[in-house]
N, C-alpha and C positions, 0 to 999 in steps of 0.2 A: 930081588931084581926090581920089581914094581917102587918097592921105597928109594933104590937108589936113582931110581929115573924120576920118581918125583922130588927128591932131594935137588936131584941136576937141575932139575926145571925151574923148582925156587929159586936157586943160585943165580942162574940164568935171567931172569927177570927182576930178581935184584941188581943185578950189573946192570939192567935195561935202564931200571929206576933211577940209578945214582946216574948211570953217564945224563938222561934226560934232564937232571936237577944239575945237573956240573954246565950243559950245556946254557940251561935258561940262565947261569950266573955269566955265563961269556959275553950272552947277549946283553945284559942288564947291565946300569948304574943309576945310580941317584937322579937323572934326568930323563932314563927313557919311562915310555908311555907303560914298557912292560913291566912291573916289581912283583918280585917272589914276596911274600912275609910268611917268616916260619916259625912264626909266634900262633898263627890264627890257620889260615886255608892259601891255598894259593889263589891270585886276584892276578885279574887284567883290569889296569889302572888304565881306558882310553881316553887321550882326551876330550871335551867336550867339542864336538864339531860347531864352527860358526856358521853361523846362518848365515844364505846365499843371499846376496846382494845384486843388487840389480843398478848398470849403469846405462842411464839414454843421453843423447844430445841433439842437441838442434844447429840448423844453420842458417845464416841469416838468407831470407829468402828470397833474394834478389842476385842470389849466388846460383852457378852453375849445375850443370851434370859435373862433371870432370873436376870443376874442384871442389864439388860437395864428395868426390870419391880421394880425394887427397885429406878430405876432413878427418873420413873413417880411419884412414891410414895411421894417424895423429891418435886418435882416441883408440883405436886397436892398440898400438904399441903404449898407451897407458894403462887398457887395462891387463895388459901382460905384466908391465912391471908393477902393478896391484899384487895380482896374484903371484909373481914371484918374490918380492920383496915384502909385502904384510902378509904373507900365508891366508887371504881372504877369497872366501868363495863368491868371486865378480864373474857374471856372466853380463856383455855388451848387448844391449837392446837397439836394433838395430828401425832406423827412424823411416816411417815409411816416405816413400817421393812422392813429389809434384805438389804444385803445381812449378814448373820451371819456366823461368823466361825463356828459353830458346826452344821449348814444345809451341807450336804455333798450331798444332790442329784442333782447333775449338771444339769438332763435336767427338772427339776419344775423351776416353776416360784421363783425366790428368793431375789426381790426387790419392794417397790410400793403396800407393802401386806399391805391394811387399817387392824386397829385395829376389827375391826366388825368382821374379819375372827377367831378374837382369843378369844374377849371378848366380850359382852353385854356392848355394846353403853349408853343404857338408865339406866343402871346400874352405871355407870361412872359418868354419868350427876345427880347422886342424891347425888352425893358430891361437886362438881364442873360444872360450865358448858363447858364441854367439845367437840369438834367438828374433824372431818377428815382435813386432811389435804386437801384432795382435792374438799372437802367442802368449804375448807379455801381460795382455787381460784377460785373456781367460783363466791364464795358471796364477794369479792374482787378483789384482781386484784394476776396474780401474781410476784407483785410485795411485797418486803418486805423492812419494814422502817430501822431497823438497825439490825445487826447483831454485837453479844458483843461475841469474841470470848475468853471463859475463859479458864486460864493460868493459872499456879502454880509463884513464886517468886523469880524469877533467884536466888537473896541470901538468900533465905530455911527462913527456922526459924531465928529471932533472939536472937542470945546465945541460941538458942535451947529453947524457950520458943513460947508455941503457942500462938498468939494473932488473932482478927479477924479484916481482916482489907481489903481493897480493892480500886487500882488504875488502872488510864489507863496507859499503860505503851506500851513499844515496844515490837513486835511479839519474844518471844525467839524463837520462832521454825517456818519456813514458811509458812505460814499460805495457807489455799486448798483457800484459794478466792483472784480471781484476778480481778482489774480491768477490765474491758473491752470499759467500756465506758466513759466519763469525770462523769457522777453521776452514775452510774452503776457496780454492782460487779459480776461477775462468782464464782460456786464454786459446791460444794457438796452439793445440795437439794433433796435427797435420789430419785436421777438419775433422776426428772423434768428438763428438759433439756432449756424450756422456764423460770423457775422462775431465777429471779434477788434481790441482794440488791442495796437499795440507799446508804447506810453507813455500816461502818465494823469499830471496835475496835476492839484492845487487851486487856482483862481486867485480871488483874492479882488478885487473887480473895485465901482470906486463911478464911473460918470459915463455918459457916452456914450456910442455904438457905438465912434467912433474912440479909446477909449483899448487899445482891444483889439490897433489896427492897428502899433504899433511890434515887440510881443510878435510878433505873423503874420511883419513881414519881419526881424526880428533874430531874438528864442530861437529859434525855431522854421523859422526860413527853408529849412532843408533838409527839413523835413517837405512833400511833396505831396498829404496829405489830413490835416485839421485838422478834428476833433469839438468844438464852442461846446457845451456840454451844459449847459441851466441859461441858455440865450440869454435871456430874460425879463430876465437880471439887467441887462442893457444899456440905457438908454435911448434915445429916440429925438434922432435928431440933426439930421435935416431932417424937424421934427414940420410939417406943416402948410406947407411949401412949395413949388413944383415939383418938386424930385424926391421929395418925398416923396408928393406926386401922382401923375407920373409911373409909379411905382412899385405905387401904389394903382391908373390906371387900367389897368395892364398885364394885374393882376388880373382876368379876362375870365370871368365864369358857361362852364364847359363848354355848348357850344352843345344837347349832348341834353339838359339840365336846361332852359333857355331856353326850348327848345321845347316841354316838357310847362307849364310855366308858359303860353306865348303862347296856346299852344290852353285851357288854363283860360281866364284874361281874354278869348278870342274866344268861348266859352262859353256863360259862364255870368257876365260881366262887361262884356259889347259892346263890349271894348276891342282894338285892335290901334293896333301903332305908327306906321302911315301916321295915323289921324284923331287917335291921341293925340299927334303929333309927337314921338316917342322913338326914330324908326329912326337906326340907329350904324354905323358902319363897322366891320369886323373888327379894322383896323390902329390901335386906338386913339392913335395918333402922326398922323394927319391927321384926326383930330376935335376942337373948338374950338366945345364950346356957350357961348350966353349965356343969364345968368338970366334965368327968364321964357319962353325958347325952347318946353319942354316941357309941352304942356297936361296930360295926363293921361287915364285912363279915367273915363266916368261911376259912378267909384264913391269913396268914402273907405276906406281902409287901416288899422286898426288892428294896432299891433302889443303883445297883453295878457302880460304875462308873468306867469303865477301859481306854483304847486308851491315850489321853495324859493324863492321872494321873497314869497312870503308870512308868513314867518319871519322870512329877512333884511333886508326892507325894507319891512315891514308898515305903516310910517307916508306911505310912497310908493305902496303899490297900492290902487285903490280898491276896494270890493267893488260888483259885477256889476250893482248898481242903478248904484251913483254911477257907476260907465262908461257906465253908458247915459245917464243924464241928462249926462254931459259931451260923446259925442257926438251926441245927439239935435240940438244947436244946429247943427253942422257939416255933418250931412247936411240941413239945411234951407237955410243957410246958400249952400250949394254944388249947392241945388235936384237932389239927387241921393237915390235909394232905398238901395243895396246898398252893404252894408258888408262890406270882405273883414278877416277876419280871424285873422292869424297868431299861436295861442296853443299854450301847454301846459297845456293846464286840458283835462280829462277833459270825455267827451263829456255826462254831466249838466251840467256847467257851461256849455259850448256852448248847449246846449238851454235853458238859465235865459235868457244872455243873448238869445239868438234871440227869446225871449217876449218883452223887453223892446222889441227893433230886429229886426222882423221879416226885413227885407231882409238881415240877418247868413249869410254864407256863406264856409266854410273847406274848404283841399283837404285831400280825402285821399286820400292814396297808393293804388295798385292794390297789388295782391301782389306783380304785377311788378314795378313800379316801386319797389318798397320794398328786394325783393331784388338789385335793380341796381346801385340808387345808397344804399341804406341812410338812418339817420337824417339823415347830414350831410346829400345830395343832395335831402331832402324838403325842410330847413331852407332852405338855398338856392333851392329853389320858391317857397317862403314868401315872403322876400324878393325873390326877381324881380317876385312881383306885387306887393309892397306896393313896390317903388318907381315905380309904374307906375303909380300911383291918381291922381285930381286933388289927393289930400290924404294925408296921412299923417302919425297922433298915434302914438308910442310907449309903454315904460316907465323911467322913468327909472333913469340909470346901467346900463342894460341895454347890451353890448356889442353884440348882434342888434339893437335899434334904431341902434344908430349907424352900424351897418355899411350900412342901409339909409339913414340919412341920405346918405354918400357914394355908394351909390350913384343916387342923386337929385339929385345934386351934378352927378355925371358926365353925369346926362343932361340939366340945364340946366333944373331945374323952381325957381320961385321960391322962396326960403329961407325965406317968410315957410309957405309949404305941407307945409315939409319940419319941421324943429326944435320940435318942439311933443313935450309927453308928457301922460301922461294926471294928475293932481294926487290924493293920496289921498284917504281918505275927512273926517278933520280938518283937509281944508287949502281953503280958498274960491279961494287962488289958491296957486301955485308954480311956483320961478323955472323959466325952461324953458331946453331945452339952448344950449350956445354955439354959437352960428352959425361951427360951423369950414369957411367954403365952400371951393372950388375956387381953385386958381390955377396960372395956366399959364406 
């Protein structure tokens, strides 16, 4: 009895054996990572994993909040199609802010600001993997491999026709990085006064994000941290479709900004996101509004842009009466009192308008709250509540109103509520923003 049940049990684990060798031949062929040889032992043939690469970029510094966040947008959806198309381990090194020209308060901090002050980190990293920059030195060195300083085409277009195209060529303009050392460069690393590069180009650079990407895995293939300096020159390449969504909704308000915003709108606005249906999931990847979804707080949003647009686009802004006669209709309209609004016009101007539309109310910052999160972190207050309102008029061509348009986007409020801007004082009407909605 004992031999026939150990008889059975070999048999039995022979069977075991062959079906597990029949199996690894289903899985295998001449191209996967896994090969049987049954000449020698059995082997797992892995293949060699490529070393993690690192991409940063810069923007030119006379550039905005808002469209320094349309930059990353661009360079995020490059380094997706990195990693989806070269199979390359790219993690985006994310550039720290300031100083910006529209931060005007001299004695806050207004350089060296990590992104974690403004946005949800972990947020970020569910489109990309994304890291701090001063993450970026201590898990490295801070030293950086090359620096591709992009440039426009001394001779423009040609015949005025666009083509995409891209060379190394010579500095048109002086470039911020100097030598210092025989392998070494100085220059502008958003005021890190120890980081250095090995190498610097000029790249003269006319199309897309993707004309960048040949240069990444040929010239430069050995390099494992790659400086875009002058990233602006890029255009966008999924302007306006799911990953460039994607991308956009990853983008997440840091949640303590959010919450100094939610507590204003419960306030001093009677809004919160259960009665105004705006509540969100953290994991922006299983949210899926429909226009129309999102009602809104009992209030209108305006967002006034004055100080240099009154300069630059003085035939667009209206002055402080004609705003109120344009939203006088809106807030009657939408049978609502209180008007929030996000401007840069000095507190007499506040006050003018306030005379006009009594229910006019704007935040302002504690001392705290100033010294925490600084101008950007006010600016993004700003915005949380104006995307939040039943209605929201802009100013035209203003990057800050449109940022807020997508965020109103994301939360599914109707486009007919969202895209509107305010018309100047010589205009009875004026065309209004393009309806660039969501899509998933």
């Amino acid at each position: 009895m004992v031999g026939k049940r150990r008889t059975l049990l070999w048999q039995i684990q022979v069977i075991a054996l062959t079906l597990s060798i029949l199996f690894c031949f289903s899985l295998a062929d001449e191209n996967d990572d896994f090969v049987f040889d049954p000449d020698t032992t059995q082997q797992f043939n892995v293949g060699v994993a490529k070393p993690r690469r690192f991409l940063l970029y810069g923007v030119n510094r006379g550039e905005g909040f808002n469209l320094s966040r349309d930059v990353y947008l661009r360079i995020a959806n490059l380094v997706k199609i990195l990693i989806k198309d070269g199979h390359e381990d790219w993690t985006l090194v994310l550039p720290p802010w300031g100083p910006l020209y529209h931060w005007k308060s001299q004695d806050l901090k207004r350089s060296q600001i990590p992104w974690s002050v403004f946005f949800e980190i972990q947020s970020l990293n569910l489109y990309v993997p994304v890291m701090e920059f001063e993450d970026f030195i201590a898990e490295n060195s801070p030293i950086i491999d090359e620096v591709l300083y992009l440039q426009r085409y001394s001779e423009g277009w040609n015949h005025g026709k666009f083509e995409e195209k891209i060379d190394e060529r010579e500095c048109i303009d002086a470039p911020m990085y100097k030598r210092v050392k025989k392998d070494l460069y100085n220059g502008w690393f958003w005021g890190f006064e120890e980081v250095r590069a090995i190498g610097f180009r000029c790249i003269s650079a006319q199309g897309f994000v993707g004309v960048i990407i040949p240069v990444l895995q040929s010239n430069y293939s050995s390099a494992r941290s790659v400086l875009l300096d002058r990233a602006e020159t890029l255009l966008h390449s999924r302007y306006g479709d799911e990953e460039y969504w994607k991308a956009r909704r990853s983008m997440q308000f840091a949640k303590h900004l959010r919450q100094i915003g939610d507590e204003f709108r419960h306030q001093y606005l009677d809004s919160d996101d259960q009665k105004d249906k705006t509540s969100m999931l953290d994991d922006w990847r299983k949210v899926q509004t429909k226009h129309g979804q999102a009602v809104g707080g009992p209030y209108v949003a305006v967002h006034l842009r004055r100080q240099d647009f009154l300069y630059g686009h003085k035939v667009d802004v209206p002055s402080l009466n004609r705003t109120a006669e344009q939203i006088q209709p809106i807030l009657d309209k939408y049978k609502v009192k209180k008007l929030f609004v996000a401007t840069d016009a000095p507190v007499e101007e506040f006050e003018e308008l306030k005379f006009y539309l009594p229910g006019a109310v704007r935040y302002v910052p504690s001392d705290d709250v100033l010294a925490k999160y600084g101008d950007g972190g006010v600016a993004i207050i700003d915005q949380w509540i104006c995307a939040h309102a039943k209605y929201f008029i802009g100013t035209s061509v203003s990057t800050f109103s449109f940022r807020i348009q997508e965020e109103r986007e994301i939360l599914g409020f109707d486009p007919e509520t969202t895209f509107n801007r305010l018309c100047g004082d010589e205009q009875k009407t004026c065309e209004q923003p393009a309806k660039w909605t969501i899509r998933y």
